[in-house]
C-alpha positions as CSV (number, residue, x, y, z in Angstrom):
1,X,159.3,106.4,140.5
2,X,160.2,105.8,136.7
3,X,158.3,103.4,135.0
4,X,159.6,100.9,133.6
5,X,157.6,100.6,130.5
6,X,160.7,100.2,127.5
7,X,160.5,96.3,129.2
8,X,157.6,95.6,128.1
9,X,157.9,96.8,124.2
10,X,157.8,94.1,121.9
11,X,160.8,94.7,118.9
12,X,158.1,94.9,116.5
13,X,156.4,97.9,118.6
14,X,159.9,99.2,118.7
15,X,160.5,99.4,115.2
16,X,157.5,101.1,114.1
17,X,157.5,103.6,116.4
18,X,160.6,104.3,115.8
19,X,159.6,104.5,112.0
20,X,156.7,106.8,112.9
21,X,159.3,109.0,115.2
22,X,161.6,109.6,111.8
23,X,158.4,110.6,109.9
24,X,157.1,112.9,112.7
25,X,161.0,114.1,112.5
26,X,161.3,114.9,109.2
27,X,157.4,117.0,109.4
28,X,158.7,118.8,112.7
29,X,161.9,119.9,110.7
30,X,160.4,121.5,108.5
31,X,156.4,122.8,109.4
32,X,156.5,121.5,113.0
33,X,153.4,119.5,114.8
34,X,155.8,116.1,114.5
35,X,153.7,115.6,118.0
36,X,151.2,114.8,116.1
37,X,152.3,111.0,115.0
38,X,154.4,111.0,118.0
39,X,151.8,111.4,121.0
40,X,148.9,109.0,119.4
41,X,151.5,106.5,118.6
42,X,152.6,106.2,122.3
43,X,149.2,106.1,123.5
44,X,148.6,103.8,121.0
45,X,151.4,101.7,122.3
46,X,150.0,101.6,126.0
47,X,152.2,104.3,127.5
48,X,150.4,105.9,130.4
49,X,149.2,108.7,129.8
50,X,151.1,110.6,132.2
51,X,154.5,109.3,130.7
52,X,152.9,110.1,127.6
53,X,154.2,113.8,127.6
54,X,157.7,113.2,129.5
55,X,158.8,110.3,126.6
56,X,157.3,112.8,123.8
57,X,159.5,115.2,125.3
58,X,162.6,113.2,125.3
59,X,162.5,111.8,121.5
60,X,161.3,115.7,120.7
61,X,164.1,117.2,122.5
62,X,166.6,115.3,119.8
63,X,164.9,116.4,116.6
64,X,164.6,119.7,117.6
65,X,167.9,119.9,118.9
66,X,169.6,118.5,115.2
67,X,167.0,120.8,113.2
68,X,168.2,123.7,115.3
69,X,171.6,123.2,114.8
70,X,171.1,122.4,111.4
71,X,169.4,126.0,110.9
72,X,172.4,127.4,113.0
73,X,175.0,126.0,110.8
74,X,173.5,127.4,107.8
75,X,173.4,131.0,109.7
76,X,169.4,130.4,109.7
77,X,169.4,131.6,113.1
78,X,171.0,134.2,115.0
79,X,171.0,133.5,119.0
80,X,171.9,137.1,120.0
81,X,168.9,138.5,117.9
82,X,166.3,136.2,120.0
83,X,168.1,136.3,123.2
84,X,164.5,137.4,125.0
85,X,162.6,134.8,123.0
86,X,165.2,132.2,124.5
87,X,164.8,133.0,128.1
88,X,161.2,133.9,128.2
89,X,160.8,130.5,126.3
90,X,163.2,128.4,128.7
91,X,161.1,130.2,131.6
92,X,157.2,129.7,130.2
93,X,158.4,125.8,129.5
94,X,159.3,125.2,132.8
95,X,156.0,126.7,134.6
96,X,153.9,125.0,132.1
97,X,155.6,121.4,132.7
98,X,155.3,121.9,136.7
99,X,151.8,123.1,136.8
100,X,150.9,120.3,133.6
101,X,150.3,117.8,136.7
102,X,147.6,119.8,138.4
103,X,146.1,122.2,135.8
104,X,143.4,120.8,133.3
105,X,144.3,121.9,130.1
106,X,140.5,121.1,128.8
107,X,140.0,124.4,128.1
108,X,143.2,125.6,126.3
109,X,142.6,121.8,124.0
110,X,138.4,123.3,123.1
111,X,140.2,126.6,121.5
112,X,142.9,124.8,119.7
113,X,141.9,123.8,116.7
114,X,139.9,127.4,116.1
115,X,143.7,128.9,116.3
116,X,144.9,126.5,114.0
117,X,142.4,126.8,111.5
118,X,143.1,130.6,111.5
119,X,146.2,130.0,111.2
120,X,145.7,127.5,108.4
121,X,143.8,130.8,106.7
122,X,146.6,132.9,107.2
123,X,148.9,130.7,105.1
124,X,146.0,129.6,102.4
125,X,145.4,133.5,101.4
126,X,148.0,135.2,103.3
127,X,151.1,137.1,101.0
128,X,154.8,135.0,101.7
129,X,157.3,137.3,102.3
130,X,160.3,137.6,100.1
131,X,163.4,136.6,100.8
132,X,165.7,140.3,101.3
133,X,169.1,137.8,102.8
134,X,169.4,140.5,105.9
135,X,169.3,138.0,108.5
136,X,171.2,140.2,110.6
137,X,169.0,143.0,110.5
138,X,167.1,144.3,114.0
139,X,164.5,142.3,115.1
140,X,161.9,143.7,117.8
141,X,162.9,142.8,121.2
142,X,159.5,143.5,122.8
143,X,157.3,141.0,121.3
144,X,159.6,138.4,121.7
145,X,158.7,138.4,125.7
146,X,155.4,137.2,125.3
147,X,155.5,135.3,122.0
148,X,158.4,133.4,124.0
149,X,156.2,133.2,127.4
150,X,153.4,132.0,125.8
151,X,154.2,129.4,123.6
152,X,157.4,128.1,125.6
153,X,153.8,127.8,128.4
154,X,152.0,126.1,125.9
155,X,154.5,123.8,125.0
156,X,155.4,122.7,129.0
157,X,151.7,122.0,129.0
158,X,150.9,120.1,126.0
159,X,153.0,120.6,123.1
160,X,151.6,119.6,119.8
161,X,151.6,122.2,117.4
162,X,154.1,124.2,119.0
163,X,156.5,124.5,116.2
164,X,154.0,125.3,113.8
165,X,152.4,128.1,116.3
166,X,155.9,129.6,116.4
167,X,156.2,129.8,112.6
168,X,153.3,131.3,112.1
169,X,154.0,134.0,115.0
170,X,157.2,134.7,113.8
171,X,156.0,135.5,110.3
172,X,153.1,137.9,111.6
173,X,155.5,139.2,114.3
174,X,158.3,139.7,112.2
175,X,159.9,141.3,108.8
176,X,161.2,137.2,107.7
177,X,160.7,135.0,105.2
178,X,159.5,131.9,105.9
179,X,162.6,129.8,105.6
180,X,164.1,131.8,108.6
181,X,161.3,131.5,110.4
182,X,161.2,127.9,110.2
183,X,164.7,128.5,112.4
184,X,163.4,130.3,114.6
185,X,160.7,127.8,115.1
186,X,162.9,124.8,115.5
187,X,165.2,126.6,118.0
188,X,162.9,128.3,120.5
189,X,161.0,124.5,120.0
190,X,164.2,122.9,121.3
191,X,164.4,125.5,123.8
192,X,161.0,124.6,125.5
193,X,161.1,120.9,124.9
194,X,164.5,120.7,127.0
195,X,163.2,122.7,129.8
196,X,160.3,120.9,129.8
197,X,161.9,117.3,130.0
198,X,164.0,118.5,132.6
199,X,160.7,118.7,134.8
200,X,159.5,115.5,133.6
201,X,162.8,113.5,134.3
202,X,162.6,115.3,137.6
203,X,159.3,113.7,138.2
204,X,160.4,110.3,137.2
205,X,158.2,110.5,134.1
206,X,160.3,109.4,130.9
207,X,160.4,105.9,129.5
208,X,164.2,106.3,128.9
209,X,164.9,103.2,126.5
210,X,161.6,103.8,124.3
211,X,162.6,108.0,124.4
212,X,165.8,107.2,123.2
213,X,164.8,104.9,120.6
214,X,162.3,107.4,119.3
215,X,164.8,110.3,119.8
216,X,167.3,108.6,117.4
217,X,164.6,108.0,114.7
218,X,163.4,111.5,114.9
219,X,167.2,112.8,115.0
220,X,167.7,111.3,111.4
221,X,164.0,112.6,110.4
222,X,165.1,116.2,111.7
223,X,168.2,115.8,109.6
224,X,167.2,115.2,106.2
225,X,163.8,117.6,107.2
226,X,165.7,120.3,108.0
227,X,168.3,120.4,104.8
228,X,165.5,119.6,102.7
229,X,163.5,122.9,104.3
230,X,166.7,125.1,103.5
231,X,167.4,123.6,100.1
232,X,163.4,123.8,98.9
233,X,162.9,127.5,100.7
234,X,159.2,129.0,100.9
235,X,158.0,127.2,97.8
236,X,158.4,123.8,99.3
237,X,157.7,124.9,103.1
238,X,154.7,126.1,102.5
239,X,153.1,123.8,101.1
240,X,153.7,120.7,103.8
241,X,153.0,123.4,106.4
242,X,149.6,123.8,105.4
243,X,148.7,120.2,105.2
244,X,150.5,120.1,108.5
245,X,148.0,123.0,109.9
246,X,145.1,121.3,108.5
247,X,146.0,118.0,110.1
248,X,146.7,119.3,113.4
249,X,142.9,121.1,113.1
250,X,141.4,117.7,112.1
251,X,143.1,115.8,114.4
252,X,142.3,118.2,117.9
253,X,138.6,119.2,115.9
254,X,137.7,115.5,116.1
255,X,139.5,114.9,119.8
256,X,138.3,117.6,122.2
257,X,135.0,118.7,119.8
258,X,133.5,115.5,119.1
């Protein structure tokens, strides 16, 4: 049974978590790991933390939904090149979100921040790739099975991070600058976050008035993230990514090591 939890939020509660949702927005837009600021502040709040993940997964699902679009607009973001990397991600999603009720995710949560930091590295001394303009060109089909799987998996099961996991992948994966990855990233984000909060409205786990609240916050944050991302390119990216990598390694160093 849904919970009705939005009745008991306070206007004042409201508001800044709404506030915090347009900040996480406008990070997720552009680096990813908006869940981040998004998660703790509903915990923080009092959400259960079972309806923790289900209303992160509703506000999520309409930044990532604007960013994507946003990236699509611009011709960021090709659907027919990624067609695998959409299904497999739709598909890992979903099996992460069911089994996310039964399966301890203790042990995935101890490696995290060891990833992160590496891929924190990988951006610190690790060459950008220059921007060629062939977003058209072939992009391996192959890897985009298991990239899609796994993090689409990872994101039904927890989600933090996952935009900034798929930026990363994309860029060791693939022949793309960084601006296009950040597409990439945003769409096969939105991808998994939708699938996921299907499962989660199916269980009756969404706070529907704070979600939506949040959503709309983080829709506007998405907005102005994402066309600043396109407009700034790989010079501005990259930066904010890496503070956004180091965060997220603080953040999950300090909660599952300490």
């Amino acid at each position: 049974m849904p919970f009705p939890f939005e009745l008991a939020v306070d206007p004042t509660t409201l508001l800044i978590l709404a506030i915090v949702a347009f900040i996480a927005g406008f990070i997720d837009a552009i680096a990813g790991g908006g869940g981040l600021l998004t998660i703790p502040a509903l915990l923080t709040a009092g959400l259960p933390p079972h309806l923790v993940l289900g209303t992160n997964k509703l506000c999520a699902t309409f930044g990532s939904a604007t960013a994507s679009y946003t990236f699509y607009r611009r011709k960021l973001f090709s659907p027919r090149q990624w067609r695998n990397a959409l299904i497999a991600t739709a598909v890992g999603a979903a099996i992460g979100a069911i089994i996310a009720h039964w399966l301890p995710a203790d042990w995935l949560n101890q490696m995290l921040p060891a990833v992160v930091f590496g891929c924190g590295l990988y951006l610190l001394f690790g060459k950008m790739p220059e921007t060629h303009g062939q977003h058209d060109a072939p992009v391996a089909q192959g890897r985009q099975w298991p990239q899609g799987f796994g993090l689409g998996f990872y994101d039904g099961v927890a989600g933090p991070g996952t935009g900034a996991f798929w930026t990363v992948s994309t860029l060791l994966l693939y022949p793309m600058d960084l601006v296009r990855a950040s597409g990439v990233a945003r769409s096969m984000n939105f991808v998994s976050n939708a699938m996921a909060l299907t499962v989660f409205i199916i269980a009756g786990q969404v706070a529907w008035v704070l979600g939506i609240s949040m959503g709309l916050a983080l829709m506007a944050g998405a907005f102005f993230g994402a066309r600043t991302a396109i407009s700034g390119g790989s010079k501005f990216i990259r930066p904010v990514f890496i503070l956004v990598v180091l965060a997220l390694t603080a953040r999950l160093a300090w909660q599952h090591w300490f």
